[in-house]
C-alpha positions, 0 to 999 in steps of 0.5 A: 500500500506504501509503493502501489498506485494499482492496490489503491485504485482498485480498491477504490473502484470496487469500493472494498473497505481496506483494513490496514493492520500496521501493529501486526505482532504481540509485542506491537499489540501490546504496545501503548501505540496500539492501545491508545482508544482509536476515537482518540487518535482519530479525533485528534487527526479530525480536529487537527485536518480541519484547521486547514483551509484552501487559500490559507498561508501556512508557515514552518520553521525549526531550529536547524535552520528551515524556513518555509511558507506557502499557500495552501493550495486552492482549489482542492483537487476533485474528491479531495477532504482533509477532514474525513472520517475512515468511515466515508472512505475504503480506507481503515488503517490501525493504529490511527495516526497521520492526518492526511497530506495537504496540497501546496503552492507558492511554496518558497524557502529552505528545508533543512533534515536529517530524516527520511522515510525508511521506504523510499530512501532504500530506493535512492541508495541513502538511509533513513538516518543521515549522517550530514543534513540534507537542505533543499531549496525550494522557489515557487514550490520547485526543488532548486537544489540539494545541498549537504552530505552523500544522502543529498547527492543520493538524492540528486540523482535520484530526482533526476533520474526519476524526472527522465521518467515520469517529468518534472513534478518530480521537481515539485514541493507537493504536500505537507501533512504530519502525525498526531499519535501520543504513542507512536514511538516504540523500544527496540525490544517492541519491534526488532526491525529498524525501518519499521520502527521509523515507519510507526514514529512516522505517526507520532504527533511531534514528526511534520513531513513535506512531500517531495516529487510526484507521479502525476496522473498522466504516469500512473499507469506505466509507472503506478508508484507513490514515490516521492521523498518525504523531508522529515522534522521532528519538533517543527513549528507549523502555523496557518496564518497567524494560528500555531497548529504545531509548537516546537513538535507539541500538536495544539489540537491536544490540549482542546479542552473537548479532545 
């Protein structure tokens, strides 16, 4: 579900309800990750989705240096709801945890990390975890350039190898959107499996990601993958407008008195 196009697509046509069983072992079952009440969660996503609005300016910023602002984008793609509720879609994930990406434009400004997605850095040759951060410069939502260590080279050239395929939106800051799990962070005796624990933190309400690189729909059929870079922040600061919606990596939507 991570790499396919297809499985979603297909799913959608049939208008097959997905269950999306992520905590799949006893020690994951056990874990606060995926006893934490699922209304919570979903509350949380719901309340925090909400907040976003076509037309709106969003900021973000942290202390290793990124500074980026933009719009959000306006208007909506057809069919497209940040604020849904799993039961108006084919799509059930367990645990509860990410509210979903939100399209960007006028996106300019630096971003600065040393964290990527375990699923899509394997297929660029650099690991999860950098050992130099990566900046990327981005105008007018366009990737301008990558700086830093051998994970932006990686990066690069992964970019441009990906652009000769399916163009250059592989060169487009597409989305943002970010976690608002309490517990979605888990020991090493947990889960064994490196790539999957970053996966799950991935969830966690303190983990903001920008989407970098896109397959448009003009390409899903000869290349029907989700590939796109994820730029991961972890105690980031996000405002829509004037409004703070993630301080420091704490989710505001936490500490509504009705959640």
């Amino acid at each position: 579900f991570e790499e396919l196009y297809e499985l979603r697509d297909v799913m959608a046509h049939h208008k097959a309800v997905f269950v999306r069983n992520m905590a799949t072992t006893a020690p994951l079952l056990a874990s606060d990750w995926a006893a934490t009440p699922y209304e919570l969660v979903s509350e949380l996503r719901i309340r925090t989705a909400r907040l976003f609005k076509a037309g709106q300016t969003w900021s973000l910023s942290h202390a290793n240096g990124t500074s980026l602002s933009g719009k959000i984008r306006t208007p909506l793609p057809p069919g497209r709801k940040y604020d849904d509720y799993r039961s108006e879609g084919f799509y059930r994930p367990f645990p509860e945890g990410v509210f979903s990406p939100v399209n960007i434009a006028d996106t300019s400004g630096v971003l600065v990390f040393e964290h990527s997605s375990p699923w899509w850095a394997r297929y660029m040759g650099v690991p999860a975890h950098f050992a130099t951060p990566v900046r990327v410069t981005i105008e007018n939502n366009r990737i301008r350039g990558f700086d830093g260590g051998v994970e932006a080279r990686g990066m690069e050239r992964f970019v441009a190898d990906m652009a000769t395929r399916v163009g250059d939106m592989m060169y487009e800051a597409f989305a943002l959107h970010g976690g608002v799990h309490p517990h979605a962070k888990l020991a090493r005796h947990q889960c064994l499996d490196d790539r999957y624990r970053d996966f799950i933190e991935h969830h966690h309400w303190s983990n903001l990601h920008l989407h970098l690189g896109v397959v448009p729909p003009e390409h899903r059929q000869d290349y029907p993958y989700f590939v796109h870079i994820t730029g991961d922040l972890q105690g980031a600061t996000l405002k829509l407008d004037e409004q703070v919606i993630y301080d420091h990596g704490h989710l505001c939507t936490a500490d509504l008195p009705e959640v």
